[in-house]
N, C-alpha and C positions, 0 to 999 in steps of 0.2 A: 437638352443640356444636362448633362452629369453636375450639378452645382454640390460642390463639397465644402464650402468655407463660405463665411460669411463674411460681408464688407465693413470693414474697419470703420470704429467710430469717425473717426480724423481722416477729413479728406485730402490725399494725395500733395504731393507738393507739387507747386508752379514748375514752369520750365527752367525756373532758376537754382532749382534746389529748394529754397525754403518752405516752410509748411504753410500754406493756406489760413487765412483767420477760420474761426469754426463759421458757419454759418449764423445768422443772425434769427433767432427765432421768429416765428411765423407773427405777424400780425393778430393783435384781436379779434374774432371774427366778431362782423358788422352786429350792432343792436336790432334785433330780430325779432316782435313780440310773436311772430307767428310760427317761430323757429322750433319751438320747442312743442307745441301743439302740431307741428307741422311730422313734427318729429314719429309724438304720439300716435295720432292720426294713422300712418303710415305703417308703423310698423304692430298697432293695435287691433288691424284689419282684420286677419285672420282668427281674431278670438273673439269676434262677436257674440256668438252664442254662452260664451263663458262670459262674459262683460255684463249679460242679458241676465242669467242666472244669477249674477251679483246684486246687481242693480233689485232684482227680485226680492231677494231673500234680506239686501240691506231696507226695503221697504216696510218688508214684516216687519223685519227686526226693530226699526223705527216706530212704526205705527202701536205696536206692542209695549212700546216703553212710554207713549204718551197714552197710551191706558190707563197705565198703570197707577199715576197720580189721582186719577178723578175716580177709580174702583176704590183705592184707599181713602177719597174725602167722602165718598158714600158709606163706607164701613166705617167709618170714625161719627159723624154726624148722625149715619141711622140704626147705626150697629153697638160701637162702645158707649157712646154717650147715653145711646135709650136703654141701654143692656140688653139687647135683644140678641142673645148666645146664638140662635141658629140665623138670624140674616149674618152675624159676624162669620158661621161657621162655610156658610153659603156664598158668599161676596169672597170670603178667602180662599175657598176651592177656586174660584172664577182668576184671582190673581194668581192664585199658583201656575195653573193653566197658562195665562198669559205669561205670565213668566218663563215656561216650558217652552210655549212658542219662538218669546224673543232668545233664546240660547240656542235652540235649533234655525233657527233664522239666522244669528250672527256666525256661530259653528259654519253653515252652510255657505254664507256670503263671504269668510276668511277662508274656506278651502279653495272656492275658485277666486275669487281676488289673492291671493296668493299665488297659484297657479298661474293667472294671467303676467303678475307682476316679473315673474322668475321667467316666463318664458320669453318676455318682452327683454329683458337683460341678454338670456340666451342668443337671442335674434339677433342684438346690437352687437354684442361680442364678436357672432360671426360674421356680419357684415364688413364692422371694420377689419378686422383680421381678413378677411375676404380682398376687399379693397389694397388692405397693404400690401397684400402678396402682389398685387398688380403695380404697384409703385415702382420706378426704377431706383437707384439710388439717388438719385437729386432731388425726389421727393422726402426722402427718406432723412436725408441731410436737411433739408428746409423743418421740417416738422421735428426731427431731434429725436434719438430712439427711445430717451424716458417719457420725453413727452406722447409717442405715441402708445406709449405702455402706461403710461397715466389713463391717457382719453379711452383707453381700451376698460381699464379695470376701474381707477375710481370716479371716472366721468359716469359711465355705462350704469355704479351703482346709484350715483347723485339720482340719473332719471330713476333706475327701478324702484329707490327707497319712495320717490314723488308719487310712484306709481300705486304701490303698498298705501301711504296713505294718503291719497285720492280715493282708492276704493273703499278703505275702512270707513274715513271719516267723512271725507266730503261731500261722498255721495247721500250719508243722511244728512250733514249739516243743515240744508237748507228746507228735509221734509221736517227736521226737528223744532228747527228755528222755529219757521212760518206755522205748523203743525202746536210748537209749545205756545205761539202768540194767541193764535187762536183759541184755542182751550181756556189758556190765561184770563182770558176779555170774558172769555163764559163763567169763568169764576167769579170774578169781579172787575167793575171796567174802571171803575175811580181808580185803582190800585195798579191802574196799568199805565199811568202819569209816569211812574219811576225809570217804566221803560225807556222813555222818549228822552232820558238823558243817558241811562247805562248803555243802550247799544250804540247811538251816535257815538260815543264816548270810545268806545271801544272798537269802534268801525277805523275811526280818526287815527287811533294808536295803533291799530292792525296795518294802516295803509304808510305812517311814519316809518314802521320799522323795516316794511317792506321797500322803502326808497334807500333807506339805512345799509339794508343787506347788500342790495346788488355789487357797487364798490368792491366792497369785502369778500363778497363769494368769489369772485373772478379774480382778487388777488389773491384768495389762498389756492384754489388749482394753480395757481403760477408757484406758489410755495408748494406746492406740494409737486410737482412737475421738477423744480430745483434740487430739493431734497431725492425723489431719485435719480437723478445725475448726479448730485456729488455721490451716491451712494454706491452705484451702477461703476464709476469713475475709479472707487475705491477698491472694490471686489476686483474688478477685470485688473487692474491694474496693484493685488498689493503685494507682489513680489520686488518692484519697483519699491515700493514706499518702503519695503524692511530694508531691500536693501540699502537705501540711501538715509534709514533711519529718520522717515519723515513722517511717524507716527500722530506727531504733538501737530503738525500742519495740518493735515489731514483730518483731525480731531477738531481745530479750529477751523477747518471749510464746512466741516458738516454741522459741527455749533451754530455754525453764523445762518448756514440754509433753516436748520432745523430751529433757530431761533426766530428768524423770522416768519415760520409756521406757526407758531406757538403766539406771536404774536396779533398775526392776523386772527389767527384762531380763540384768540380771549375777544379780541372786539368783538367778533360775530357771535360769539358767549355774552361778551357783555349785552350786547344787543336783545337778545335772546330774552335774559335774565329781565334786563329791564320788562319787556313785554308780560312776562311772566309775573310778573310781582305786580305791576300796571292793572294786569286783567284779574288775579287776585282780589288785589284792591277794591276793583269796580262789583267785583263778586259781592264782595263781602258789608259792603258799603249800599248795596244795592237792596241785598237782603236785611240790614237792618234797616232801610228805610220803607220797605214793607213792610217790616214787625211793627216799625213806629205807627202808621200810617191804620195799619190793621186792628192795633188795638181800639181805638175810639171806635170803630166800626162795629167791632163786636161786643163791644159794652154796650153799644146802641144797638142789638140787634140787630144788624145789617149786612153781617156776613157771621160766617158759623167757624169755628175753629178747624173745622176737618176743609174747608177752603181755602181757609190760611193756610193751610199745610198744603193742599196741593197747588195753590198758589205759589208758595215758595217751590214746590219742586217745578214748576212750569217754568218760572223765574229761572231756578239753575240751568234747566236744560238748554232755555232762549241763549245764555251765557254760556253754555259750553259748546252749545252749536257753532255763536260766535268763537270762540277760542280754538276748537277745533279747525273750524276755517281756518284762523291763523297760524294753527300748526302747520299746516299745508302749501301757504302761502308764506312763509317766511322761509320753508325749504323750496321752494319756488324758483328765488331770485338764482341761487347756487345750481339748479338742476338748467334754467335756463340757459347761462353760462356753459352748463358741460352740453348741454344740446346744442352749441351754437360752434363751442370745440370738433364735437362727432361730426357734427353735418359738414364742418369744414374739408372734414378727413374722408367723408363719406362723398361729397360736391367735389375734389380735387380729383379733376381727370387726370393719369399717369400720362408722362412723355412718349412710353411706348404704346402707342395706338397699335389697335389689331385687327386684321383685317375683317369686314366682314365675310369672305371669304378666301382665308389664307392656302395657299399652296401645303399638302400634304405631302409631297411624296417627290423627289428629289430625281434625276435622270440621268445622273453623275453616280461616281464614285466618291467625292468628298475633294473636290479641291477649292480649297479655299483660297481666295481673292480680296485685298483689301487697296480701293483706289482712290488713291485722293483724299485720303479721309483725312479730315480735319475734328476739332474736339476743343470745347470750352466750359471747363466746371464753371457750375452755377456761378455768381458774384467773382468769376477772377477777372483779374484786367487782362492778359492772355491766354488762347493757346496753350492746351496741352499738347497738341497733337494739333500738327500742320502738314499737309499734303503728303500723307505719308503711304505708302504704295508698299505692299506685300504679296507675294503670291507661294502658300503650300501645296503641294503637289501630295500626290496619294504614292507612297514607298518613299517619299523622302522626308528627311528632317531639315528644318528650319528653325534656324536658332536668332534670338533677338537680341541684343545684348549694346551696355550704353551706360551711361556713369546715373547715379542716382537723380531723379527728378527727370530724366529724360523722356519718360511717358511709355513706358515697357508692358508694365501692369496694365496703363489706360486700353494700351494698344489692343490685348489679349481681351478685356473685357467687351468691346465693340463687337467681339464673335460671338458671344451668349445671348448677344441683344443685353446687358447690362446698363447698356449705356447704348444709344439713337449719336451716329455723325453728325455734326453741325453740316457738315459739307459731305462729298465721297459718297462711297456705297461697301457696302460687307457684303460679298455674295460667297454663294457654294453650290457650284455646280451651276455658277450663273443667275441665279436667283438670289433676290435680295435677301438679307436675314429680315429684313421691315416686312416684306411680305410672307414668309415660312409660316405656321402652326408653331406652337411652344412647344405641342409634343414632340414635334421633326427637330427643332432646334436641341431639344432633350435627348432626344435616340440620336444626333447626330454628332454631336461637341459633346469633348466631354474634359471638362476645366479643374484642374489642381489650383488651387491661389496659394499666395503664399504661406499663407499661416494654415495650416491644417486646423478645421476645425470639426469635431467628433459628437454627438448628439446622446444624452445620457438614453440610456439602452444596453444593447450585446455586440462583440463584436459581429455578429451576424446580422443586428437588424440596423447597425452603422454602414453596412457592405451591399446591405440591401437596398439603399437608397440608389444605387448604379442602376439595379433592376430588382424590382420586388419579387420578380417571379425565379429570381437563379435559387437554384440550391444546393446544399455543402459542394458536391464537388465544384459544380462553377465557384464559389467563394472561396474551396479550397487554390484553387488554380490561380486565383488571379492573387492568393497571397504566397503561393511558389512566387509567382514573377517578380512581386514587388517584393520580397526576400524579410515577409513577415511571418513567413507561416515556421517558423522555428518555435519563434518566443510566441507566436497565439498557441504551440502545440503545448510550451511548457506554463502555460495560466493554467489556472485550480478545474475550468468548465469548457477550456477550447473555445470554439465558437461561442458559445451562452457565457461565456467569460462577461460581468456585465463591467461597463465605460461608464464612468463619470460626466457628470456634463463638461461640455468644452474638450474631452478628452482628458481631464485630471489625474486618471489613474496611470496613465501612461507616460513612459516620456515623451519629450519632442521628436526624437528621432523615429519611434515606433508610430507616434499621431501619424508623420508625416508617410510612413510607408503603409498605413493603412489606410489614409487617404487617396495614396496612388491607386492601394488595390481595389477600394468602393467602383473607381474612375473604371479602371480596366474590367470590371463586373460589368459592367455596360455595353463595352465592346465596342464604343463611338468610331465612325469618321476620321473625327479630325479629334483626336488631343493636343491637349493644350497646359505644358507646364510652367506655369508662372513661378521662378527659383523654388520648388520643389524639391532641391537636391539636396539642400544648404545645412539641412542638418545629418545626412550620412556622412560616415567616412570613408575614404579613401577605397578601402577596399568593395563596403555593401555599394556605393557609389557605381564603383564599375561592375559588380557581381548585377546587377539592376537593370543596368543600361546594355550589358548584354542580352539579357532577357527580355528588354522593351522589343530589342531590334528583334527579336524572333517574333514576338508577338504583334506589332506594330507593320510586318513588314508591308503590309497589304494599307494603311492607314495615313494619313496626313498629319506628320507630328511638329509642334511649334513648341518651342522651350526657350523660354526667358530665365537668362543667368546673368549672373554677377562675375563667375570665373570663368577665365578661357579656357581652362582644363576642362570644361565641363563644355561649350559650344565649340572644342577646335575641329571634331571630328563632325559636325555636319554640312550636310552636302552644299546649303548655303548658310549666308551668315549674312543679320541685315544689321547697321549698327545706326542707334540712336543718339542724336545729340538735341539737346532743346527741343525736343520733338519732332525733329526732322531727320529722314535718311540720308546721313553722312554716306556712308556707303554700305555696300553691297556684295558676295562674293565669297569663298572659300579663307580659309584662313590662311593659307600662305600668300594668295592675291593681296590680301586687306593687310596683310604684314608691310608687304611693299605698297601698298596705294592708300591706303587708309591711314593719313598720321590718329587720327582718333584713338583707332584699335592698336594700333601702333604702342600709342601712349599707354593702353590700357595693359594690353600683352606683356608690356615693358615695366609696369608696376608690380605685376603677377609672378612672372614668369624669368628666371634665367635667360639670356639670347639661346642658349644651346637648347633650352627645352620649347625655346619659341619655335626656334627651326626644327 
């Protein structure tokens, strides 16, 4: 499939005319504790050996730092205090050393935990992105497109930031902790009473704020998921907003999303804070009740001052081991949540199943068949599309045409595979489109939608999406036909002329003729124009359509319109009402048998220019 445009936020209206509610966002997904480990696990596989290297070099780095206390209470106790210049000189080369170590150890375990962390992002990124492309649009409408652009970018960061520090911190937290107790007790064991209040203490308050967070993490990706849909909402749409001077509305939708970000965002701050100031506290309270405790000891001879000292550094470390754990585990609750978002997106099989072994290669010429087929967007109470039957022949044109909400667009999308029949069958050349390859369906269809949409690039590697291997002259060629290659000859670069995203730099009318000519760079089967026409005039209109018909002649052409000017000259004519084939037939037939087209013709059209 030639796909040139992309699917409209806002799905389609019922058979009635009116617009569909939007879709109701997806459910939470389920509370998973193994969700997010399940996650890791899975996509952490392939970096064993770097994980291994971390884990290494974090060990040094750790075992290095609890040296370093007790080399200092020897230097102090046998060195400063006896004056003894060369053990001080001696014991200090041995710290520098260790010190040299732990910086080449941590240097080394932050290059590949780094590494690891960023490539684990990378993975996620592509996976979902992967996945989505598989989606049909009823996926795509359930999940919500900010939202799947949240869970792509700042879900994907929640895990990799969790992952950054798990590997800095976590992984010594517990050689530190257990590593600083030890030593501790060797220093002195009376003085290790204080412990047995500071670390429960602090375990207790680690584990409050972590029941604290979860709530809060998972409403703010909900805020922050808001905030780019009103945001997404505004851009796409602010020609609309100038026009109708709905600046100050607009300013208050996105006040209200971005306030309510801001809100959740201070509690899980506040939260934060409190723990912070809590483990502080217990810091600092801890270590004067060592100094208290310390003193009587060593006025008694019973411990030496260069113990107290490396006593208290044992002490901070036990304390920062703890606190570092709960850096980790307090961004936890938030990373869980976006693990539990991704796996949803990553767990959500697409409607269009594929075969495990699909039909490549087609035994026809391109005639497309569409029988019975029936169609139900997601959550409508009806039927877009009810037993509706078509058939495009190769040298002919087929034109669709039908008053607004009638299911014209639906109908068209059922050929790309965009959209899986509730009922019926899509075939070409006899074969189902459910059973074809993507690629067949790709080289075979090739679909204009309504809205021309253009991809920031050249006009060359916009035209190249038809087929990436054509070049200038094929791209020249197919913009003779669609009667763009005037105004691409008169841009500053020609071809390398570069487009805007969405097609910005252009008008509508040139989007729209460069979009036909991406299509016809393909060279498909069956084309398929979904009112394509709508912004030419009168004249490029028909200067166009005579050049389809020479190009086209060999081809299966369907074009859905709104005017009869534009469907009265093809061979057949199928006319839409509520989703069903009212009729059928040439346009002077449908003039007399069709009140539908009738009606339509008659709103359009003069009687003399009908006849």
């Amino acid at each position: 499939m030639v796909m040139v445009d992309d699917m409209p936020e806002t799905r389609p209206p019922d058979s009635t005319g009116a617009p569909q509610r939007p879709p109701d966002p997806p459910p939470d997904p389920p509370e998973e504790t193994g969700g997010l480990v399940r996650l890791l696990r899975e996509y952490l596989r392939p970096y064993r050996r770097a994980l291994l290297l971390t884990v290494v070099f974090q060990l040094i780095q750790t075992l290095a730092m609890l040296y370093l206390p007790t080399l200092n209470a020897d230097l102090i106790d046998h060195g400063v205090l006896l004056g003894d210049t060369g053990y001080v000189l001696g014991h200090g080369a041995i710290m520098l050393g260790a010190t040299l170590v732990q910086i080449t150890a941590a240097g080394g375990a932050v290059f590949f935990g780094a590494r690891v962390a960023m490539a684990l992002g990378r993975d996620l990124r592509e996976a979902i992105f992967e996945r989505i492309q598989s989606y049909s649009q009823r996926e795509i409408d359930r999940f919500g497109t900010p939202s799947l652009i949240t869970r792509t970018t700042n879900d994907v960061q929640q895990i990799q930031l969790l992952a950054v520090m798990s590997l800095m911190m976590l992984l010594m937290a517990p050689v530190m902790g257990l590593g600083g107790l030890a030593l501790a007790l060797g220093q002195d064991v009376p003085l290790s009473a204080t412990l047995l209040v500071a670390v429960p203490v602090t375990v207790l308050a680690m584990l409050a704020v972590i029941r604290a967070m979860i709530p809060s993490a998972r409403a703010m990706q909900k805020r922050i998921d808001s905030v780019n849909r009103v945001m997404r909402e505004h851009i796409t749409g602010i020609r609309v907003v100038r026009a109708f001077v709905r600046d100050r509305h607009e300013q208050e939708r996105f006040g209200e999303a971005n306030g309510d970000l801001m809100a959740v965002a201070l509690r899980v701050g506040r939260i934060q804070a409190f723990f912070g100031a809590t483990a502080m506290g217990i810091s600092n309270l801890t270590a004067i009740a060592v100094v208290w405790f310390a003193a009587g000891r060593i006025e008694g001879g019973g411990m030496q001052v260069g113990s107290l000292i490396a006593y208290l550094s044992y002490v901070s470390q036990i304390l920062m081991a703890v606190m570092m754990s709960m850096g980790v585990f307090m961004m936890a609750p938030r990373a869980k949540v976006a693990a539990g978002r991704i796996r949803e997106v990553l767990d959500t099989e697409p409607d269009l199943a594929i075969r495990p072994d699909p039909v490549t290669e087609l035994p026809g010429s391109g005639e497309l068949e569409i029988r019975n087929a029936t169609f139900r967007y997601e959550g409508a109470e009806e039927p877009v599309l009810r037993e509706v039957d078509l058939i495009a022949r190769p040298g002919r044109t087929t034109a669709v045409i039908g008053s607004t909400g009638a299911g014209k667009t639906t109908l068209l999308h059922l050929v790309p595979r965009l959209f899986d029949v509730d009922e019926g069958a899509v075939t070409i050349d006899g074969v189902d489109v459910r059973d074809m390859d993507r690629a067949l369906i790709a080289a075979t269809v090739g679909l204009v939608p309504q809205r021309a949409h253009l991809f920031s690039g050249t006009v060359a590697s916009n035209l190249r999406y038809g087929d990436p291997a054509a070049d200038d002259r094929d791209l020249w060629r197919a913009l003779e036909i669609a009667q763009a290659a005037d105004f691409v000859r008169a841009m500053p670069h020609g071809l390398e002329t570069a487009i805007g995203q969405d097609g910005s730099t252009v008008s509508g009318g040139q989007r729209q003729r460069l979009a036909i000519a991406r299509a016809l760079v393909a060279r498909p089967k069956i084309y398929l124009f979904d009112d394509a026409f709508s912004a030419l005039d009168t004249a490029t209109d028909a200067a166009l359509r005579r050049a389809l018909a020479a190009e086209t002649a060999e081809a299966a052409l369907v074009i859905v319109a709104q005017r009869v000017s534009t469907v009265r000259d093809a061979d057949r004519i199928v006319v839409l009402d509520a989703g069903r084939v009212v009729g059928v037939g040439t346009h002077e037939t449908l003039l007399r048998e069709s009140p539908v087209y009738a009606e339509i013709a008659d709103s359009q059209l003069s009687l003399q220019e009908a006849m």
